[in-house]
N, C-alpha and C positions, 0 to 999 in steps of 0.2 A: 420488527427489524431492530437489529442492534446500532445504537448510535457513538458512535466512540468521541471525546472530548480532551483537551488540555495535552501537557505537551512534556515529556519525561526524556529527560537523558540517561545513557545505559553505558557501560562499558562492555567492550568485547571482551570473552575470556581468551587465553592460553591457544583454545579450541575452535576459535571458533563463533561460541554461543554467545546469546542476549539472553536475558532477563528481562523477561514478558514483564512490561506494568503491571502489579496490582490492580491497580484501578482499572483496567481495561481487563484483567483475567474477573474482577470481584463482579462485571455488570454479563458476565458471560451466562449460561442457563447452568448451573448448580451439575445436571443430569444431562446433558449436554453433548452436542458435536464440539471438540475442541480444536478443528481441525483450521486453518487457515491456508489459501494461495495467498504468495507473494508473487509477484511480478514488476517488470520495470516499468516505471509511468510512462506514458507514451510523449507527455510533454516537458516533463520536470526528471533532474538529477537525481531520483528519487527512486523508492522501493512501495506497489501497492500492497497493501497486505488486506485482504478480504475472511470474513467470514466463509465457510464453505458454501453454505444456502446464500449467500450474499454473491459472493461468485459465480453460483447455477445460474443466478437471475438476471445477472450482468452478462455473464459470455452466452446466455440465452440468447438477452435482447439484441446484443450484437450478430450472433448467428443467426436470428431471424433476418435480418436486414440482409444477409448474403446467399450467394446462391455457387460454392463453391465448386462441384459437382459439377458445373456448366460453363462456370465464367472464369477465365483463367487470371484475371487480373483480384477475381472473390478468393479464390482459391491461395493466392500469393499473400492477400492481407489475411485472411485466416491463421495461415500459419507464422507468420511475423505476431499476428496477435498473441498466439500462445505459445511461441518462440520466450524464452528466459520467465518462467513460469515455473512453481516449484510446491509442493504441499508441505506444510509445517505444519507441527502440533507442540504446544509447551509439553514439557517433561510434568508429569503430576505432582510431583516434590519440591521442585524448586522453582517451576514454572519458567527452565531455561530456554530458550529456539535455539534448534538450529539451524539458519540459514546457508544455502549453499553459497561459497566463497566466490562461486563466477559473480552472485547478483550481487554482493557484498562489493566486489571490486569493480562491477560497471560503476557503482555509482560514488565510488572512491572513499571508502573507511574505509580508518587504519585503525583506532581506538577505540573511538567514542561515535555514539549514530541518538540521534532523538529520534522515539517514536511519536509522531502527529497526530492526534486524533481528529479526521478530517470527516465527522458526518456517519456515514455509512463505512467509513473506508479508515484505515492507518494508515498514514505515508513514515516511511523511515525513511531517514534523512544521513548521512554521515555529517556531523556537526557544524563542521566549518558550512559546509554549504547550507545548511538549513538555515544557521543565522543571515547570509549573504544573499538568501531566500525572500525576505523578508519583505514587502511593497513598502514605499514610502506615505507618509499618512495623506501628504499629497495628490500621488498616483490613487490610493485607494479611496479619496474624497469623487476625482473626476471618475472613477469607473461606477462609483454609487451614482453618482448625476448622471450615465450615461442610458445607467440600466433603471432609474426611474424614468426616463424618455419614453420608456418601452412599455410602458401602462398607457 
């Protein structure tokens, strides 16, 4: 599994497009799927951006857990789930995205967007909110004390 890390601001072109990180295209597989879903975070102001095998195993493990077919309440979060869902691939050249302009403006860029590198996952961010994003060191001391509890 691919782990993505650190945290890069990009400008929007003209068009549209970002400029995939370096660093996140340089840890990619050389021979490679370059393919990525982005999607809107179900809890943050935010854009997920997945590997594609990374997203097989994610909207797997979620479709295991439902029974669409049958339950009409499975069937409604299904499709919300994959509701503003989109496939991306950098351009091989200059390693631009293009993301489609609807998930771009759910989550409000106009300029400038950081991409996150969150683990398994990228979250992009439109800038202003990504700093405003931010836990206080405070807030993040009590949530570490909460979740050591849990051992």
């Amino acid at each position: 599994m691919i782990k993505f890390f650190g945290e890069y601001n990009v400008k929007v072109d003209d068009k549209g497009r970002l400029i995939f990180p370096a660093a996140f295209k340089g840890i990619m597989p050389a021979e490679g799927d370059m393919r990525f879903v982005v999607r809107k975070d179900n809890f943050a102001d935010c854009l997920e951006m997945y590997t594609f095998s990374e997203w097989e195993r994610q909207s797997e493990e979620v479709r295991s857990r439902l029974n669409p077919a049958f339950n009409e309440s499975h069937a409604k979060f299904w499709r919300a789930y994959m509701h503003n869902c989109a496939v991306v691939e950098p351009d091989g050249k200059l390693g631009r995205i293009s993301i489609p302009k609807k998930l771009l403006e759910l989550i409000g860029v106009t300029k400038e967007v950081v991409f996150s590198g969150n683990d398994y996952k990228i979250e992009i961010w439109a800038k202003e909110k990504f700093e405003s994003s931010v836990i206080s060191n405070e807030e993040f001391i009590s949530i570490a004390g909460s979740l050591s509890d849990l051992r």
